[in-house]
C-alpha positions in Angstrom: 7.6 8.5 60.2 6.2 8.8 56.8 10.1 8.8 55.5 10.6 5.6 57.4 7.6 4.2 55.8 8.7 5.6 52.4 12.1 4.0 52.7 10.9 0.6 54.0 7.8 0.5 51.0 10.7 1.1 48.7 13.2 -1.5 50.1 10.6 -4.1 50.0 9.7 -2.9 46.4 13.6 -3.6 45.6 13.1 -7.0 47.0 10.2 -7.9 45.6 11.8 -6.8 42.3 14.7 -8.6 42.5 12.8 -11.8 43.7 10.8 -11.8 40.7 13.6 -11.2 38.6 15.2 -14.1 39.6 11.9 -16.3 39.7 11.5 -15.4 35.9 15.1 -16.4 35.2 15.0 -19.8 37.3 12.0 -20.6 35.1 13.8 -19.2 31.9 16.4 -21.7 32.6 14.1 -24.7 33.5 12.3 -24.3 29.8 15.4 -23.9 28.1 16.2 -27.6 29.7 13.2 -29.0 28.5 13.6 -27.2 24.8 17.2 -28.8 25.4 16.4 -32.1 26.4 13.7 -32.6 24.1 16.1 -32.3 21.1 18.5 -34.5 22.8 15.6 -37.5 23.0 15.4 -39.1 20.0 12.4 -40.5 18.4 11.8 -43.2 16.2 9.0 -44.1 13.8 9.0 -47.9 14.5 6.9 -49.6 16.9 7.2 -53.0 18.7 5.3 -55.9 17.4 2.3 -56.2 19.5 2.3 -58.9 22.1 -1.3 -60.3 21.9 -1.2 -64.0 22.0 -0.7 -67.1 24.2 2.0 -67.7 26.1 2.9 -71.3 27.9 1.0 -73.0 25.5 2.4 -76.2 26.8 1.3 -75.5 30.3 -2.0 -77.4 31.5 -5.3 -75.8 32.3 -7.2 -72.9 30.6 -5.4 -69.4 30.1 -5.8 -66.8 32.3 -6.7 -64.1 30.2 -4.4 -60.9 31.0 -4.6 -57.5 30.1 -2.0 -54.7 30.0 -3.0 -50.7 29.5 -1.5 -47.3 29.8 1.5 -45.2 27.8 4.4 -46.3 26.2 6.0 -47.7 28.8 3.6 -50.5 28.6 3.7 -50.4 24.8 7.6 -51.3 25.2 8.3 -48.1 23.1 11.8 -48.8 21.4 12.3 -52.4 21.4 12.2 -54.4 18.5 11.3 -58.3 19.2 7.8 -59.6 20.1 9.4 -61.4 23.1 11.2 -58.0 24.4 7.5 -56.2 25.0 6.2 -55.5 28.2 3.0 -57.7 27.5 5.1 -60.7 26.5 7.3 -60.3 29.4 4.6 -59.9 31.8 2.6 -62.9 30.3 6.0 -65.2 29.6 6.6 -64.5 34.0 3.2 -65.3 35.0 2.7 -68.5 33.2 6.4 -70.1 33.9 5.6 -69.0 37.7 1.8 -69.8 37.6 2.2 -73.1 35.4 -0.2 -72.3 33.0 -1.0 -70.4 30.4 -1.6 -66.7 29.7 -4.1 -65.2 26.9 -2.2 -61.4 27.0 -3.9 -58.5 24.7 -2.3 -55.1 25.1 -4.4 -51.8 24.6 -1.6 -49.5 25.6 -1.2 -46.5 23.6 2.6 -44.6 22.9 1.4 -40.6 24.2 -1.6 -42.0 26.5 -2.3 -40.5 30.2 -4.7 -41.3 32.6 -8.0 -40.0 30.9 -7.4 -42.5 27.9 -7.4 -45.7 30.3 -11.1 -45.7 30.0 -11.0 -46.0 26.3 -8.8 -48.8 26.5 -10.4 -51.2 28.8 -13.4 -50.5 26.6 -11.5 -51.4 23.6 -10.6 -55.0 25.6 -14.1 -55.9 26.8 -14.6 -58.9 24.7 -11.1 -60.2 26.4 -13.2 -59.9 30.0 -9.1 -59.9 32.1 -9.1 -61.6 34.9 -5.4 -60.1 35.6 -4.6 -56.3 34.4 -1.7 -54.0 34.4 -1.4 -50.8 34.3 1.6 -48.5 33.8 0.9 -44.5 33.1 1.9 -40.9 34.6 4.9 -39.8 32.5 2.6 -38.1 29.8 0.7 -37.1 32.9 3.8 -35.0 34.3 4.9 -33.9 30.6 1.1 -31.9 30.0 1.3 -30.9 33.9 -1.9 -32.4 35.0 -2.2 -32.0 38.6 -1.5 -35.4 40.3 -5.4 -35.3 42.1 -6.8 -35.5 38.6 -4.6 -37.9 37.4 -4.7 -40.1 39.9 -8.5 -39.8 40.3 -8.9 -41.2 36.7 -6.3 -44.2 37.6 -8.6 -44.9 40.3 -11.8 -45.0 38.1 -9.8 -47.5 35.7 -8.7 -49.6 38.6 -12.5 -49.7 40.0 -13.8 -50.3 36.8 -11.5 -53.4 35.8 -12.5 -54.5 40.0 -16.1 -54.2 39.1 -15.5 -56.9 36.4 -13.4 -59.2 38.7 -10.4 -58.8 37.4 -7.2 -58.7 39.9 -5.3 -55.2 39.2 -1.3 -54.5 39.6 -0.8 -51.0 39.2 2.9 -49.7 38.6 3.4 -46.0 39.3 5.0 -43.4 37.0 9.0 -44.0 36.8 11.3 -41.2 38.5 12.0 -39.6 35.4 14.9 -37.4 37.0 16.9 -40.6 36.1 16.9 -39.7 32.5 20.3 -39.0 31.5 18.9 -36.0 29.1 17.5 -33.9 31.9 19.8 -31.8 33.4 19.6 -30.1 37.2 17.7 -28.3 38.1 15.3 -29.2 36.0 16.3 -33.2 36.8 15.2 -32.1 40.6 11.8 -30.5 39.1 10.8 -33.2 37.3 12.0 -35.7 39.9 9.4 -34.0 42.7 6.7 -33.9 40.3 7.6 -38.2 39.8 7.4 -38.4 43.0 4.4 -36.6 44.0 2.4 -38.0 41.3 3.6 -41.4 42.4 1.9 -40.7 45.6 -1.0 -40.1 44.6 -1.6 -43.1 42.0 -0.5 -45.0 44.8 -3.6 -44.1 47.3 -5.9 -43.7 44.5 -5.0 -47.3 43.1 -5.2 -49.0 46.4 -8.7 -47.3 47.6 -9.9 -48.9 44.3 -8.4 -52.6 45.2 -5.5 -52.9 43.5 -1.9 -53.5 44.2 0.7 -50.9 44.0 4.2 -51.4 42.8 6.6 -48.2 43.0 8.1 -48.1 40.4 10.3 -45.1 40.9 14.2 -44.8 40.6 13.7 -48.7 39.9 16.1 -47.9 36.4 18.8 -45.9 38.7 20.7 -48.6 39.8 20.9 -50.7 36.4 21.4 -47.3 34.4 24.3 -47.0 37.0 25.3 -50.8 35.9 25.0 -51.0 32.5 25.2 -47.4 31.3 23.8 -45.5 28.2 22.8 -49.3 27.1 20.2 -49.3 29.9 18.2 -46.6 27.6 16.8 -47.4 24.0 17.8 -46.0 21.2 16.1 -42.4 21.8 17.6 -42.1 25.1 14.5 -41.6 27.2 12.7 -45.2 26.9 14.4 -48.1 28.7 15.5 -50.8 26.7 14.9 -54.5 26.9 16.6 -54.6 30.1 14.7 -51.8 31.6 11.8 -53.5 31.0 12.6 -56.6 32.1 13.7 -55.1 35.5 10.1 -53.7 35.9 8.2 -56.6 34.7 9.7 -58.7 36.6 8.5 -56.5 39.8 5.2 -56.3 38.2 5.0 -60.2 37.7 5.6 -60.7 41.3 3.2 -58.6 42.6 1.1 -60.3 40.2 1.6 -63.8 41.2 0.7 -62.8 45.1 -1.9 -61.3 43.8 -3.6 -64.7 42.1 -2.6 -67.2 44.8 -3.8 -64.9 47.5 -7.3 -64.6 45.1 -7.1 -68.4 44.6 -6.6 -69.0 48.7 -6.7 -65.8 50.5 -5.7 -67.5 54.0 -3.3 -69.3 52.6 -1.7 -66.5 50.8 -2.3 -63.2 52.1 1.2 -61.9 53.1 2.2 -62.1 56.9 5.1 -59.6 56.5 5.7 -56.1 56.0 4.1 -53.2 57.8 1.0 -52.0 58.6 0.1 -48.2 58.4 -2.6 -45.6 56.7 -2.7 -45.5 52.9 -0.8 -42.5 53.1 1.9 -43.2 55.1 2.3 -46.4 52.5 2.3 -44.5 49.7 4.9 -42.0 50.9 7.2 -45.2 52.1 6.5 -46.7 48.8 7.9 -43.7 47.1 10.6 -43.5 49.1 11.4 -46.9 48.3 11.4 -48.3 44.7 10.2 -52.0 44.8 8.3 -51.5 47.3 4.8 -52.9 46.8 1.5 -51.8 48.8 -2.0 -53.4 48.7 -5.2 -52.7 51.0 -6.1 -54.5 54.0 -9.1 -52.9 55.6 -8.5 -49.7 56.1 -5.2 -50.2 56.0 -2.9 -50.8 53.9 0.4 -53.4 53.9 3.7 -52.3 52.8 5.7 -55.1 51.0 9.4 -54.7 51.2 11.3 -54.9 47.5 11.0 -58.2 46.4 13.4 -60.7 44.0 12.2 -59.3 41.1 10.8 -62.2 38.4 12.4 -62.0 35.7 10.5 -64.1 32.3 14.1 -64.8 30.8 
């Protein structure tokens, strides 16, 4: 028996040996992607002009006064007109759709997560938003913060910008296993960790009030289209056309947002399905476009809309 016992202690030692072995080697291989793939993207020292001003001047009424915060995704990393930025996309959408005009300041910061949205609404108080939007969670995944936290600190920005009145359009962290640079298997990695934050920003932000666009694989099916031209110049950052396809999702989800603020009855959506926050954030992950805002305890799942696009 105790040679049985001997044999079988040392067969399972061989296993375990081997198991490790090739545990250390998968991971070996995964940061040797990411040493890879971080030459491969590019960097650039320019920055985008900042969009901060008025848009749709011409429109009647008072401006709406609009704020946008997070990473560099919202900074419109990469492109190199005023008009190509996220904030002037965004504002440009909501005033030809709205009729009127938009006040937009921009706090986002290239390299911000979700412990620096804080900081930036601070730095915006005087503005006092009435619309925000917030788009954060790659630099999130890139530092490996685990999704609770990050999503936990997205919920206290929403909350806070609720507090002060302001409607909030959350877009979650892009599926960065679209990124041409990252190679499998560290593409799959990366895309479960999109995904899972995704999830979680996405029942954070909607306990705090605000509505959820998934962002997700959104890119996929233009990078598909149009190519390497789909990605700025260092390959990682969309270009002007990558923006535009999320802002235009973001502006819609926006412009719901405001009517149904303006006239809830007369607004609130009468489509889409009902389910637990949950079960909405996993089917808005599944599902890029997909938008998801709170009713009761509930939540509604909005199926992808026409995108708006600003030009």
């Amino acid at each position: 028996m105790s040679l049985l016992r001997h044999r079988r202690t040392k067969g399972s030692a061989k296993l375990a040996l081997k198991f490790s072995a090739g545990l250390v080697a998968f991971y070996a291989v995964l940061i040797g992607q990411a040493l890879w793939a971080r030459k491969k993207i590019g960097t650039t020292k320019e920055r985008p002009p900042h969009g901060n001003t008025v848009y749709g001047v011409d429109s009647p009424g008072e401006p709406i006064r609009a704020l946008l915060i997070g990473d560099s995704t919202a900074v419109g990393y990469g492109v190199k007109k005023r008009e190509q930025t996220p904030a002037a996309q965004l504002a440009e959408g909501l005033s030809h759709v709205l009729d009127t005009p938009i006040s937009m300041r921009s706090e986002a910061v290239v390299g911000a997560s979700s412990i620096d949205l804080l900081d930036q609404i601070e730095a915006a108080v005087d503005h006092k938003p009435e619309m925000a939007f917030i788009l954060v969670g790659a630099n999130d995944i890139r530092r490996q913060v685990r999704p609770s936290i990050a999503a936990a600190r997205l919920g206290v920005a929403v909350r806070t910008l609720r507090e002060t009145g302001a409607e909030v359009v959350v877009g979650t962290v892009p599926d960065m296993g679209t990124i041409k640079v990252i190679l499998p298997p560290l593409r799959n990695v990366v895309r479960h960790w999109s995904r899972r934050l995704a999830r979680a920003q996405t029942v954070a932000a909607v306990d705090a009030g605000a509505r959820v666009v998934s962002v997700g694989d959104l890119m996929g099916p233009l990078f598909i289209k149009l190519g390497d031209g789909f990605f700025g110049e260092d390959r990682f950052h969309p270009s002007a056309a990558g923006y535009a396809n999320v802002c235009g999702h973001l502006v819609s989800a926006a412009v719901a947002s405001w009517r149904e603020r303006d006239n809830e009855e007369a607004h609130a959506e009468l489509y889409g399905s009902i389910m637990s926050v949950p079960a909405a954030a996993q089917e808005a992950a599944d599902h890029s476009g997909t938008e998801v805002v709170r009713r009761g305890r509930l939540a509604r799942v909005l199926p992808r809309r026409k995108a708006t696009a600003s030009s």
